[in-house]
Phi, psi and omega in degrees: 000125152306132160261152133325331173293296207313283197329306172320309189249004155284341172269350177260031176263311179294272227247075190293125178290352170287352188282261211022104147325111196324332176262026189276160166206110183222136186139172153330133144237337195237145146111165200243140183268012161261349184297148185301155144229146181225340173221125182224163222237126170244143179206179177272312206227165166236118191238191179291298188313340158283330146296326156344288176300322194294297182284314148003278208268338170076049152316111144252038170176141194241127182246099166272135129316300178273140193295156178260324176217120159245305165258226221269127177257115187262343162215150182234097184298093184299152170099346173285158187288338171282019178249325176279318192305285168315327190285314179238044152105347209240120156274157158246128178279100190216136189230103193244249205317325179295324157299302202311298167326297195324140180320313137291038209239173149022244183342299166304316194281347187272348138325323198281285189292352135308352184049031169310178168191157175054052173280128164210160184287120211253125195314141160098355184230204181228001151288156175271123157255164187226170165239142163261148168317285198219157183308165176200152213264156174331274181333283204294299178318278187319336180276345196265339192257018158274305195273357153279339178259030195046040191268132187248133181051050191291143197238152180209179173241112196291122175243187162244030149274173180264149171268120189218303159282112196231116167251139196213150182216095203297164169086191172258096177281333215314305177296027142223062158293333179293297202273339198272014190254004166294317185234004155226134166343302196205155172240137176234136166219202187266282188285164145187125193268149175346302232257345198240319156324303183325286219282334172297290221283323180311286158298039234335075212220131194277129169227133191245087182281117205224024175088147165284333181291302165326306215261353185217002144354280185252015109340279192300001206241346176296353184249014162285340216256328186314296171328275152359296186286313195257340143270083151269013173256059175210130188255151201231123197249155143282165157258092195278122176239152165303123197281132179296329167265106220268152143242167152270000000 
């Protein structure tokens, strides 16, 4: 028999949750760490519709990117999703900022699929630098990292230098906008606000905002074939959601 503990303490051998940002809340958050599992759900977000799916399939358990409960919970509602979640039985699990770190984690695996190469990690933060096969111009990067992450309206700052070192930080990163402009050609994230655009472009320097959804989805959904391999008397499903955020 598979647990929540168990399930628990294989993400904290990869992603130690003590690595957490203090103001993180990652860990058991819904739910009892002796219960059995035999089918559990990975997403990105814990939404209603996920709970939905989850208890559908007769899930007992939803493994989040995102905390299910971050900040302060002032009612627990029917129909919120920690409320459904309790109501039919489904722990949750969520592995945020420590995944976002981890040697396998967020950042890396969105290297992978950046086609990166020679990744490491840059001290003091939780962002990557990567390598490209070969340089490549402002323009010519952002149309190639829209069509590797499916990104619709993707927005950047334009240089005339060449792209050869890509620093990436899946999510909201923007703040180390400092540090990836030390060590890398271009910075890729998720967020990035006018003032960090600004402050890219002032240097001439390609910084790429490529969605919180895009840079970390499918990052996170990329820890199933793992998951699977290391539990297989667990059937481990996605929960595939709609990025909330439309563009034209």
């Amino acid at each position: 028999m598979t647990s929540v503990y168990d399930i628990y303490s294989y993400f904290d051998s990869i992603a130690p949750f003590s690595t957490q940002e203090e103001w993180d809340n990652s860990g058991i958050l819904v739910g009892c760490d002796k219960a059995a599992v035999t089918k559990a759900v990975l997403c990105l977000d814990v939404t209603k519709s996920i709970v939905r799916f989850a208890s559908d399939i007769g899930a007992e358990l939803i493994i989040s990117h995102h905390p299910v409960i971050f900040g302060g919970i002032k009612s627990v509602k029917s129909g919120d999703a920690v409320y459904e979640c309790v109501k039919n039985g489904i722990a949750v699990l969520s592995a945020h900022t420590c995944f976002d770190k981890a040697a396998n984690g967020i950042n890396t695996n969105l290297c992978k699929r950046l086609g990166l190469f020679d990744v490491h990690p840059v001290d003091g933060t939780f962002i990557v630098t990567g390598k490209l096969d070969k340089p490549m111009s402002a323009d010519d990067f952002a149309q190639y990292v829209s069509d590797s992450l499916d990104v619709h309206g993707l927005r950047y700052t334009d240089s005339d230098l060449p792209i050869k070192t890509v620093a990436v930080g899946g999510g909201a990163c923007e703040e180390y906008l400092p540090q990836a402009m030390d060590c890398a050609d271009c910075f890729v994230t998720g967020d990035m606000k006018y003032h960090d655009f600004l402050a890219a472009a002032e240097n001439n320097y390609c910084v790429i905002s490529a969605g919180h959804f895009e840079t970390e989805s499918e990052s996170f959904h990329m820890l199933l074939g793992e998951l699977q391999s290391k539990f297989p008397n667990v059937e481990f499903v996605w929960g595939k959601q709609k990025n909330p955020v439309l563009a034209v």
